[in-house]
DSSP file (Angstrom, degrees, kcal/mol; ACC not computed):
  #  RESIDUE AA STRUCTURE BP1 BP2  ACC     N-H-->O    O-->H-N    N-H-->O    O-->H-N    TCO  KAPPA ALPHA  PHI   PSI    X-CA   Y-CA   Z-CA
    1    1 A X              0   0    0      0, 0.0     2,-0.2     0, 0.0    37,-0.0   0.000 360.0 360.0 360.0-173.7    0.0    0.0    0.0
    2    2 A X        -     0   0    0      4,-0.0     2,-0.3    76,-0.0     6,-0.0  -0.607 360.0-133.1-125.8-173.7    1.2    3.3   -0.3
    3    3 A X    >   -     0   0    0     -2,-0.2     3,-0.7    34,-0.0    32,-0.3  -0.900  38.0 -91.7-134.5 157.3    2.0    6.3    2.4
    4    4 A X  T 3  S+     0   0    0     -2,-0.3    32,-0.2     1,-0.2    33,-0.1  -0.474 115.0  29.2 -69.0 151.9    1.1    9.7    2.3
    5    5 A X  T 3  S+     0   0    0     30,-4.0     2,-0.3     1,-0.3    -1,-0.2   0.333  89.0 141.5  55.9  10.7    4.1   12.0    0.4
    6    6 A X    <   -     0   0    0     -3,-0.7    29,-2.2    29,-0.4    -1,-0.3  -0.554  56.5-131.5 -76.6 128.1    4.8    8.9   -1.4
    7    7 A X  E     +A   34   0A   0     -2,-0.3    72,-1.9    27,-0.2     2,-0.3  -0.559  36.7 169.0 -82.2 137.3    5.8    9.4   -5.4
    8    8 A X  E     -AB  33  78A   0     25,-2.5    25,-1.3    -2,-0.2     2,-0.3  -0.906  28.1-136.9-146.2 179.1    3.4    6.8   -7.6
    9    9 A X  E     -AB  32  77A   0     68,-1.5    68,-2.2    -2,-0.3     2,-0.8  -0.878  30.9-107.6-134.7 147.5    3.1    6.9  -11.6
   10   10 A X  E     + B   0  76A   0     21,-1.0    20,-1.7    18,-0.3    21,-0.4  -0.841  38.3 177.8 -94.1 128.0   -0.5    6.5  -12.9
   11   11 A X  S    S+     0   0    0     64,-3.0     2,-0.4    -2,-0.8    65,-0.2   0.609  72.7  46.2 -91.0  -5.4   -0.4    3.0  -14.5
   12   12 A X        +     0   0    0     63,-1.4    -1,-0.2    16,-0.1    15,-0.1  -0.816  52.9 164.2-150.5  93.8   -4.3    3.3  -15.4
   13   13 A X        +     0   0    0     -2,-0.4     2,-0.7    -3,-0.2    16,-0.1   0.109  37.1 117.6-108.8  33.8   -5.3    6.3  -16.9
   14   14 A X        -     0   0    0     14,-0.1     2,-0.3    61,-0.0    -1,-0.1  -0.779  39.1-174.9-114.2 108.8   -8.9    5.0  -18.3
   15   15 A X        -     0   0    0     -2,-0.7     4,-0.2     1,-0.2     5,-0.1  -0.582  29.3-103.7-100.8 129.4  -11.8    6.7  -16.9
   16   16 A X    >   -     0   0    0     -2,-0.3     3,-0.8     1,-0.1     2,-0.6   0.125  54.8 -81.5 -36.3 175.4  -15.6    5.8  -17.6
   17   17 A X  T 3  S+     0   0    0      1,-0.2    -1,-0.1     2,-0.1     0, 0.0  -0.907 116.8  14.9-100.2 122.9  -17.5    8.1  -20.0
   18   18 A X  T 3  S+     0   0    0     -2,-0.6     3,-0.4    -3,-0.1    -1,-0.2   0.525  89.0 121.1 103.9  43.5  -18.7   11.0  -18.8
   19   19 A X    X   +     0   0    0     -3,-0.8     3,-2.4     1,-0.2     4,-0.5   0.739  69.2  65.6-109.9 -36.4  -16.5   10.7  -15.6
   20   20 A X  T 3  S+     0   0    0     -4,-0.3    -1,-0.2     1,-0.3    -3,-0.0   0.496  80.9  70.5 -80.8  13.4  -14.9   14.0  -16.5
   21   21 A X  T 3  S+     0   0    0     -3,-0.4    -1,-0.3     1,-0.2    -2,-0.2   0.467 106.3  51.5 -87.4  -6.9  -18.4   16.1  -16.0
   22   22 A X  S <  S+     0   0    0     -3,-2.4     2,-0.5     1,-0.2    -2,-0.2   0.848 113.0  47.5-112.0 -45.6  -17.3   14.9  -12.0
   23   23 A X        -     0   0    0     -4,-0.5    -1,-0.2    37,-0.1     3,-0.1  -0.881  56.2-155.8-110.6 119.6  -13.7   16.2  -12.2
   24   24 A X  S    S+     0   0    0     -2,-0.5     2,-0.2     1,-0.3    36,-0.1   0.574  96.4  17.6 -85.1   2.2  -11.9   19.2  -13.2
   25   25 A X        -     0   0    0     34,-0.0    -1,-0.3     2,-0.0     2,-0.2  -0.731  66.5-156.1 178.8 137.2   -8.8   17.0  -13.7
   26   26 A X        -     0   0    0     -2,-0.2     2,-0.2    -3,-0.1   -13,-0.1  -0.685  38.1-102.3 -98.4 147.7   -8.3   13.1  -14.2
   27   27 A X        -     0   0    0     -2,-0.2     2,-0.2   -15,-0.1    -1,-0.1  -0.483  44.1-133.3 -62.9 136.9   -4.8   11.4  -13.4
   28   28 A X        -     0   0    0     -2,-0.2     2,-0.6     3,-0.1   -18,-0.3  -0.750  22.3-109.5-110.6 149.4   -2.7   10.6  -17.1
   29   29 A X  S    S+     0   0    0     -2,-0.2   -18,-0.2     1,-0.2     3,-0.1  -0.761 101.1  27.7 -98.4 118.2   -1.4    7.9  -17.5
   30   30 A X  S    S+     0   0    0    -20,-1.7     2,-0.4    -2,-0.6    -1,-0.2   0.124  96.9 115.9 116.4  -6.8    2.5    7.8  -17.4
   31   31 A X        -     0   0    0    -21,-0.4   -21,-1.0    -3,-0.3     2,-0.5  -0.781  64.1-122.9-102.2 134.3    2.6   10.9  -15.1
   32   32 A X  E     +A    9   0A   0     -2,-0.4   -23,-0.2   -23,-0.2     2,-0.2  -0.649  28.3 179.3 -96.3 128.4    3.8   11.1  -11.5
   33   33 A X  E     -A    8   0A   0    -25,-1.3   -25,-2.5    -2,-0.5     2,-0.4  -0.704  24.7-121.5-115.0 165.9    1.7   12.2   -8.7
   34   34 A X  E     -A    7   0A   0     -2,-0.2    22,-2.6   -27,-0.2     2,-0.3  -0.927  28.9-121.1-100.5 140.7    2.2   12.7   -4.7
   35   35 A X  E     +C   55   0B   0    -29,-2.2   -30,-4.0    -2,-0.4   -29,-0.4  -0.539  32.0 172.2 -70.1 132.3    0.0   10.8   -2.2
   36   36 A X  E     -     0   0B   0     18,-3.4     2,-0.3     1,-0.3    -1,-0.2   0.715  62.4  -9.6 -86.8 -23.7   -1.7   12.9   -0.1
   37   37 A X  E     -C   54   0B   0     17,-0.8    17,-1.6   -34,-0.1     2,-0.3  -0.985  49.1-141.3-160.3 159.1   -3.8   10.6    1.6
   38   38 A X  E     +C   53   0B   0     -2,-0.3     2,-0.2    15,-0.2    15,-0.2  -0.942  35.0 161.8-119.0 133.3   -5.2    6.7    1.7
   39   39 A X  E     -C   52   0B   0     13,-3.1    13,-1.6    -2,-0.3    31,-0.1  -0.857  49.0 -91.5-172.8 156.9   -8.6    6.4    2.5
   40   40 A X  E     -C   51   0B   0     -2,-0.2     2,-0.3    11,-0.2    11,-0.2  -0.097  56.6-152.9 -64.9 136.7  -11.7    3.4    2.2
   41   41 A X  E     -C   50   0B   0      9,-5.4     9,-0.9    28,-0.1     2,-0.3  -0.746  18.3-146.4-104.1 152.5  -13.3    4.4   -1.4
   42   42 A X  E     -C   49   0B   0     -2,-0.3     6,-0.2     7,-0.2     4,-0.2  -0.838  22.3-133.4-128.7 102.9  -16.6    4.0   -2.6
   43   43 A X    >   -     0   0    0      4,-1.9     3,-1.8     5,-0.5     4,-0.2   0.198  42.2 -79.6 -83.2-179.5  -16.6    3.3   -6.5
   44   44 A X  T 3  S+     0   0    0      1,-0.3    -1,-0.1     2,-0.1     0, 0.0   0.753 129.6  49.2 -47.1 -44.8  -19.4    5.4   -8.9
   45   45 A X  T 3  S-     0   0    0      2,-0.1    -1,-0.3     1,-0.1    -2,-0.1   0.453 124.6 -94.1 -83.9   2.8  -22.3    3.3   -8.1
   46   46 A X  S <  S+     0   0    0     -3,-1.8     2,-0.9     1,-0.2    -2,-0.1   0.639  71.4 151.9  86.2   1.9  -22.0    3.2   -3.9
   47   47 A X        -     0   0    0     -4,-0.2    -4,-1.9     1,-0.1    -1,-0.2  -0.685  30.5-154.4 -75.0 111.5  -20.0   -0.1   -3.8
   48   48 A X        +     0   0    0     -2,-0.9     2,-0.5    -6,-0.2    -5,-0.5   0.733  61.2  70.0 -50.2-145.1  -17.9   -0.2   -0.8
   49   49 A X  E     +C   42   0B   0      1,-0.1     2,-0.3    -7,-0.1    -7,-0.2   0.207  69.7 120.7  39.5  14.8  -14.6   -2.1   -0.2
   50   50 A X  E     -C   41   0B   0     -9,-0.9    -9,-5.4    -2,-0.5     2,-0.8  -0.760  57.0-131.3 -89.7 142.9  -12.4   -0.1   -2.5
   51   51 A X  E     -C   40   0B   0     -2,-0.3    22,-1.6   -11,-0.2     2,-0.4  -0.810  24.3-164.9 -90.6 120.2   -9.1    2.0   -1.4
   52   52 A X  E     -CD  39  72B   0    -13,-1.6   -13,-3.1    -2,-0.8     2,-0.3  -0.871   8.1-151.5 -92.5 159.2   -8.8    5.3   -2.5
   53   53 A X  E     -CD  38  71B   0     18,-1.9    18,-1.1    -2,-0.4     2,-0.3  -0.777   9.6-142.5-115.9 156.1   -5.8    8.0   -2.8
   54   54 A X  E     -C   37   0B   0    -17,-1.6   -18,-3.4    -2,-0.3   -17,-0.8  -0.908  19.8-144.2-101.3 136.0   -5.8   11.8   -2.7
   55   55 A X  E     -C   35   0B   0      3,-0.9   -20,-0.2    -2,-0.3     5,-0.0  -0.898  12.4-146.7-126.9 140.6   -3.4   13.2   -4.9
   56   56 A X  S    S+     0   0    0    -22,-2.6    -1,-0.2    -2,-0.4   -21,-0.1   0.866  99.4  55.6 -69.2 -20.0   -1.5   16.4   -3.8
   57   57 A X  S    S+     0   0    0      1,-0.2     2,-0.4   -23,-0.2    -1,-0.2   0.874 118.4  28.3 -58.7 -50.3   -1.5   17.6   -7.9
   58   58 A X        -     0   0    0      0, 0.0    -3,-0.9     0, 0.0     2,-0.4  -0.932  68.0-157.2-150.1 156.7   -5.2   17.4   -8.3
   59   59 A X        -     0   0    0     -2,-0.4   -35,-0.2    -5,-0.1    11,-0.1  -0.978  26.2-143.5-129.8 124.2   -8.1   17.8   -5.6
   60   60 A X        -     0   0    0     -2,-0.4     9,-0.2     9,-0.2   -37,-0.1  -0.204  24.5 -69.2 -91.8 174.5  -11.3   16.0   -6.6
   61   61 A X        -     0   0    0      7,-0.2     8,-3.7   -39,-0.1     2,-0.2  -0.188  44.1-111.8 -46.3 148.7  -15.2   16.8   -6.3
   62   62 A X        -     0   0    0      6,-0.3     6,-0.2     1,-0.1    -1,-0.1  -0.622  31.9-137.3 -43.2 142.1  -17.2   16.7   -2.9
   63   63 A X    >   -     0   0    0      4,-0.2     3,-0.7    -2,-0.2    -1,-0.1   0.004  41.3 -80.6 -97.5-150.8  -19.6   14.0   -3.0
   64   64 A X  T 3  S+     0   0    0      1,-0.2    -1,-0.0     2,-0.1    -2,-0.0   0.260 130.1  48.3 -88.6   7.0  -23.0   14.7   -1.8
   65   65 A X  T 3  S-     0   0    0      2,-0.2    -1,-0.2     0, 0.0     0, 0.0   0.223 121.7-108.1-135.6  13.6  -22.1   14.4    2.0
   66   66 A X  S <  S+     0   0    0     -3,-0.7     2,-0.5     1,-0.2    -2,-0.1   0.761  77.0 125.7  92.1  42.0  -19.4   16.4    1.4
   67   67 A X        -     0   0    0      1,-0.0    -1,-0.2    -6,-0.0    -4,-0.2  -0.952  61.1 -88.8-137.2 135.8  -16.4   14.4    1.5
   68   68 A X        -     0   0    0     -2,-0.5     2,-0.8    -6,-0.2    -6,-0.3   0.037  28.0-123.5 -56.5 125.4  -13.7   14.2   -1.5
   69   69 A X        -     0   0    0     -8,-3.7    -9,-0.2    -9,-0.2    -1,-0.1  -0.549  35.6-175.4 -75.2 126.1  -13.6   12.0   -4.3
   70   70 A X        -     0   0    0     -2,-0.8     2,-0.4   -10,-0.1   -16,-0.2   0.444  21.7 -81.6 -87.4-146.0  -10.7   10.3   -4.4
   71   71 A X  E     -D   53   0B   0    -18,-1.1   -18,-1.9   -11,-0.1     2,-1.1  -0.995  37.2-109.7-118.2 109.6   -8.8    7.7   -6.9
   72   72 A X  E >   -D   52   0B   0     -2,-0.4     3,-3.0   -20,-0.2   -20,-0.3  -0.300  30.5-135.8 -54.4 106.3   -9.1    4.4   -7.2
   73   73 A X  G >  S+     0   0    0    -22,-1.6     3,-1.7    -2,-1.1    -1,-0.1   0.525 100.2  62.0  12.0 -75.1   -5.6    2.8   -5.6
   74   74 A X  G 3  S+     0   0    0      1,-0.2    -1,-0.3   -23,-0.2    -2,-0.1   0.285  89.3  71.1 -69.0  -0.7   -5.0    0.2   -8.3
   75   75 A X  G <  S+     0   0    0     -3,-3.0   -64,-3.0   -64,-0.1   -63,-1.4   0.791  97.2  65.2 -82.4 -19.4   -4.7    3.2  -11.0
   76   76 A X  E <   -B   10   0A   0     -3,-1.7     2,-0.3    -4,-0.3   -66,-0.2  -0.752  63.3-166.7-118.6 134.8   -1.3    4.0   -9.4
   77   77 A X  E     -B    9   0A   0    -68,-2.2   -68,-1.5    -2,-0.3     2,-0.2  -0.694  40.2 -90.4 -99.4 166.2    2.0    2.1   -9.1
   78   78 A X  E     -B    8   0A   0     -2,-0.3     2,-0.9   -70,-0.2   -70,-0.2  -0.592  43.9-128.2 -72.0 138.1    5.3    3.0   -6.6
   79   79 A X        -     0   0    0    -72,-1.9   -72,-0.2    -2,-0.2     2,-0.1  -0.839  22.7-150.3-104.4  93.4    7.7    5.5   -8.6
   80   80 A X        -     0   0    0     -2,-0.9     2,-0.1     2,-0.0   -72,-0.0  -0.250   2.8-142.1 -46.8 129.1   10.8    3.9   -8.3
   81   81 A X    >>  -     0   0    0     -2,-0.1     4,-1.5     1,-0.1     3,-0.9  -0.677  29.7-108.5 -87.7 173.1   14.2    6.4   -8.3
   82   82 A X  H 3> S+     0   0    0      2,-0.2     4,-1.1     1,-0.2     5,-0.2   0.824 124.3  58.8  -5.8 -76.0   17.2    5.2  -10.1
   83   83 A X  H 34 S+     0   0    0      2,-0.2    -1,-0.2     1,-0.2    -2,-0.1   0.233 108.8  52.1 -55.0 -15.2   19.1    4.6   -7.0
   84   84 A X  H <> S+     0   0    0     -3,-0.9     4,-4.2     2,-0.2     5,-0.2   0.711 113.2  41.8-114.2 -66.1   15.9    2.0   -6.3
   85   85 A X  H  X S+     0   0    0     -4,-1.5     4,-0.8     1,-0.2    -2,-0.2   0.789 105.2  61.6 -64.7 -18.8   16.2    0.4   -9.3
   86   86 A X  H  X S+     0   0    0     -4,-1.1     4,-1.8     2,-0.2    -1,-0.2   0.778 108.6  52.5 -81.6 -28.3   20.4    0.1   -9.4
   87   87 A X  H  > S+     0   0    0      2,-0.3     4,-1.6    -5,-0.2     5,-0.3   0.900 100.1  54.9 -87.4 -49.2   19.9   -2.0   -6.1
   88   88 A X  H  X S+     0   0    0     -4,-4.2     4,-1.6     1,-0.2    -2,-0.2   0.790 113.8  46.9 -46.1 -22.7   17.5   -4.4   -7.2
   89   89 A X  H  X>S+     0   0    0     -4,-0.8     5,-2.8    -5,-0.2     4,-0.8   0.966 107.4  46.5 -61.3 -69.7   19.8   -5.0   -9.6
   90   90 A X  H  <5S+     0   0    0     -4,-1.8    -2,-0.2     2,-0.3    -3,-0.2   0.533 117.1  56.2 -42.8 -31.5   23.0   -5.3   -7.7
   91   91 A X  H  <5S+     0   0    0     -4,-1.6    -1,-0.2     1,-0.1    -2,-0.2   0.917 105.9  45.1 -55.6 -58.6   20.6   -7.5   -5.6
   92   92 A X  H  <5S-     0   0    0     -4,-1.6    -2,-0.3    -5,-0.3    -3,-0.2   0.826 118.7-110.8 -65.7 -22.0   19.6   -9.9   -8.4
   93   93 A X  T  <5S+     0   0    0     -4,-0.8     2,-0.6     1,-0.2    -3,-0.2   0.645  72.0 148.0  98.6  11.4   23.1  -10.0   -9.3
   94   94 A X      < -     0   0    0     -5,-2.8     2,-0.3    -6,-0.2    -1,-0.2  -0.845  22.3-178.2-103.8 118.5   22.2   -8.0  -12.6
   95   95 A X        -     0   0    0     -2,-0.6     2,-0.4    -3,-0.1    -9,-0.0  -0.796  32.2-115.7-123.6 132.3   25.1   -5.6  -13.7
   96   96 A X        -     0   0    0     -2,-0.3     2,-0.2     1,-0.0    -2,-0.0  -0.686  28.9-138.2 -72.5 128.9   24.8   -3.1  -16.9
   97   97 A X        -     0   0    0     -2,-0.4     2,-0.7     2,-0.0     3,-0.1  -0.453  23.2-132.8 -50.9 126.6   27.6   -4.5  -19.7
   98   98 A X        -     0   0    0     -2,-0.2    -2,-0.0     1,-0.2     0, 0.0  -0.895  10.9-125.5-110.4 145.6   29.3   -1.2  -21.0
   99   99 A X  S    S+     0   0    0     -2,-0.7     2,-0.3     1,-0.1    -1,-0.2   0.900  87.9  11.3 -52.9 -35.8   29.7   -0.9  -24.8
  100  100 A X        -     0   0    0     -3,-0.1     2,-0.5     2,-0.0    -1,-0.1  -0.946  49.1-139.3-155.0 175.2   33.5   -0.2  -23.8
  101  101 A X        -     0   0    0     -2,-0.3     2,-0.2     2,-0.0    -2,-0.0  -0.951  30.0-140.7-124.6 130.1   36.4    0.0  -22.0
  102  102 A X              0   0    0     -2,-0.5    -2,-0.0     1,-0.2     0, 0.0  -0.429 360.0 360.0 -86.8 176.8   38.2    2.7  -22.6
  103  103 A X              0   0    0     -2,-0.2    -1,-0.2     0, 0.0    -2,-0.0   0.558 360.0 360.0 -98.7 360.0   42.4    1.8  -22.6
């Protein structure tokens, strides 16, 4: 799960039709947001058991009891740095080749 200030990438940037009459801006897909917040979601139709995020880039509707719509979770991955990814590596035992050596 994720923590608030946490960098994530949206991995799922397809939103029903007419979704955007709700929002004055949808998470794109390939683009890095911050969490602002985790909290229990409730998808379009009033079905419970879903996580939503708050994202610090874009701040979604009040719902009719006056409480923000969030994101589903599952649209967002963890945004891995460099420095993240060079260590799994170094973990796995997987080393970049370089096209040369200089003499």
């Amino acid at each position: 799960m994720f923590l608030p200030n946490q960098k994530v990438v949206c991995v799922d940037g397809k939103f029903p039709l007419g979704i955007e009459q709700l929002y004055s801006e949808l998470p794109k897909e390939g683009t890095t947001y911050t969490i602002r917040d985790i909290v229990p979601g409730v998808g379009l139709t009033g079905e419970e058991g879903e996580t939503a995020v708050y994202l610090c880039e874009i701040t979604g509707p009040l719902n009719a009891h006056g409480i923000e719509r969030g994101f589903r979770s599952d649209r967002f991955a963890p945004l891995q740095s460099i420095e993240d990814e060079a260590a799994e590596e170094v973990s796995a035992g997987i080393f970049a080749t370089p096209a040369f050596l200089p003499a």
